[in-house]
C-alpha positions in Angstrom: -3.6 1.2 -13.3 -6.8 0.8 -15.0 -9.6 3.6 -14.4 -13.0 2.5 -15.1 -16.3 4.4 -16.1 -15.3 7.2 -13.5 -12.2 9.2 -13.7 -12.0 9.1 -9.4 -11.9 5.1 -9.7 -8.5 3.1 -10.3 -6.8 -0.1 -9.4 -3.5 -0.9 -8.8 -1.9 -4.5 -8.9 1.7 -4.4 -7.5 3.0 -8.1 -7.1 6.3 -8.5 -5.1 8.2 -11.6 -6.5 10.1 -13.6 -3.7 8.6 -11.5 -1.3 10.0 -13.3 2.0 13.9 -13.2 0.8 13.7 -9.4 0.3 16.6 -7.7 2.4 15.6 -4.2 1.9 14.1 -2.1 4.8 11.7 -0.4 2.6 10.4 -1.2 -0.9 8.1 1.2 -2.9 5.6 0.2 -6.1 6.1 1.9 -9.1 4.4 5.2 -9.4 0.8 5.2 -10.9 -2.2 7.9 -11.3 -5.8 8.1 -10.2 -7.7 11.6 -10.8 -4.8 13.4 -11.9 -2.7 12.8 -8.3 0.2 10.3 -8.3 0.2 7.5 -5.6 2.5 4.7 -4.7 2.2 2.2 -2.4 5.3 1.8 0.2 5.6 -1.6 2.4 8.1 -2.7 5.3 9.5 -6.3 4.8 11.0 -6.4 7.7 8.6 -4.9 9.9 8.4 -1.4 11.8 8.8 -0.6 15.4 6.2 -4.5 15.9 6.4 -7.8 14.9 3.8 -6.8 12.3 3.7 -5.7 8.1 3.3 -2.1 7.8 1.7 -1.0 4.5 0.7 2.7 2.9 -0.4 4.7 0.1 1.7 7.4 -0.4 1.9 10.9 -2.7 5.4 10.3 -3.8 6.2 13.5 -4.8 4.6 15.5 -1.6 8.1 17.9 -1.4 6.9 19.5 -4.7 3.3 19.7 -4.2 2.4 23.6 -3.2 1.2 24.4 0.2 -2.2 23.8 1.0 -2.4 20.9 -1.3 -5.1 18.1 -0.2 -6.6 15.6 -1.4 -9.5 12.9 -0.2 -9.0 9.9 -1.1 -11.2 6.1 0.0 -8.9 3.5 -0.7 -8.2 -0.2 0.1 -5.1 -2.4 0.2 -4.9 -6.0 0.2 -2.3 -8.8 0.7 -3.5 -11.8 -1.1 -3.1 -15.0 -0.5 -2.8 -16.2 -4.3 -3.2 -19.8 -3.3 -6.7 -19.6 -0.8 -7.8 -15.9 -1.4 -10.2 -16.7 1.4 -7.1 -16.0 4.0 -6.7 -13.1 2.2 -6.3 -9.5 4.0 -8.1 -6.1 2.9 -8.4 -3.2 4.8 -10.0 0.1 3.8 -10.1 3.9 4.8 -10.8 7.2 3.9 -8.4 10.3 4.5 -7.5 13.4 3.5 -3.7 13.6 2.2 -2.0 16.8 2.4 1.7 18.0 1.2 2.6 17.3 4.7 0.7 14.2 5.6 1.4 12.4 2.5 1.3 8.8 3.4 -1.8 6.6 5.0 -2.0 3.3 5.7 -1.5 0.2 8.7 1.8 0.0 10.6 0.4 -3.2 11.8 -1.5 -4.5 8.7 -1.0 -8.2 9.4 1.4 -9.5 11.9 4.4 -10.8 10.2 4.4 -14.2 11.4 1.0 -14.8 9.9 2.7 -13.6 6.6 5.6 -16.1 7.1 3.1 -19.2 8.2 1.1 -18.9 4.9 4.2 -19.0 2.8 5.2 -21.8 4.7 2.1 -23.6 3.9 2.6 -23.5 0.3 
């Protein structure tokens, strides 16, 4: 996490060794701050209900936050390609998180077969 000039700006790096012979259904980043709120960022190896990646930030501590919690966020995630950054995937939004609607992302961020061709073509 590194905030820069503004206390509403961070960035978050979260690289997932040996991505493709991951088993588990579900992995999550390790917790980090921006603006006094924690985030982490939660991705589906395996896929969701498609054939696709999903992807999400998420409040990961939602069940303690007190009702009518919110927060506005504009954020971006990427899944780089770290050998041609130029096939490279970044999508952005803006949303308003709540205690309830604590996570906001992609359930189709890139389809996973795309995913599995570029490893292959390492």
């Amino acid at each position: 996490m590194d905030g820069r000039n503004d206390v509403n700006r961070g960035e978050f790096t979260w690289k997932i060794s040996h991505f493709s012979e991951r088993d588990a259904t579900k992995l999550c980043s390790r917790a980090f701050t921006v603006s006094g709120c924690k985030w982490r960022i939660v991705v589906y190896p395996k896929g969701g209900a498609t054939k696709n990646l999903p992807l999400y930030l998420e409040v990961p501590d939602s069940g303690t936050l007190p009702n009518g919690w919110t927060r506005k966020a504009k954020f971006s995630l990427r899944v780089i390609d770290q050998f041609d950054n130029a096939r490279s995937v970044r999508k952005e939004w803006q949303h308003v998180f709540t205690a309830s609607e604590s996570h906001w992302g992609h359930s189709s961020f890139i389809p996973l077969t795309e995913l599995r061709n570029r490893m292959r073509d390492t």
